[in-house]
C-alpha positions, 0 to 999 in steps of 0.5 A: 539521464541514467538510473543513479541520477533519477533515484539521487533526485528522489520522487517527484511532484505531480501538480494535477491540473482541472481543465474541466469544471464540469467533469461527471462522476465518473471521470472523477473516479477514473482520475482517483483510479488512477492516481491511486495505482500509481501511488504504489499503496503502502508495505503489505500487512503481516499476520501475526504468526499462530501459536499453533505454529509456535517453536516453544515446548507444547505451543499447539495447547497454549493456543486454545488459551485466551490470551 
C-alpha cells in the first residue's frame, strides 16, 4: 500500500482493549503516556507579538500604556 492511499483513508480508530482488571497506577499512567504521545497534542500557541517590537511611528511609548 503506498503513501497517497494511507493519507486518502484518513486517521484510524485505535479500540484499546482491558486485558487486566487489576492494572496498578502505574501502568495506568504509562498507557495514559503513551496514548498522549501519540495523540501528537494540538497546534503550538503563539505569543501575541510586543508592542515594543511594533512597526507603527513611536510603538516603543504606546507599550508602557494600559491598554
Amino acid at each position: 500500500m503506498s503513501d497517497t492511499d494511507d493519507a486518502a483513508r484518513g486517521p484510524e480508530t485505535v479500540a484499546v482493549e482491558v486485558l487486566s482488571p487489576g492494572a496498578t497506577a502505574e501502568d495506568v499512567a504509562a498507557v495514559v503516556v503513551v496514548l498522549g504521545a501519540l495523540s501528537g497534542g494540538g497546534s503550538p500557541v503563539t505569543e501575541p507579538r510586543s508592542t515594543w517590537a511594533g512597526g507603527a511611528r513611536h510603538g516603543w511609548r504606546s507599550s508602557g500604556l494600559p491598554r
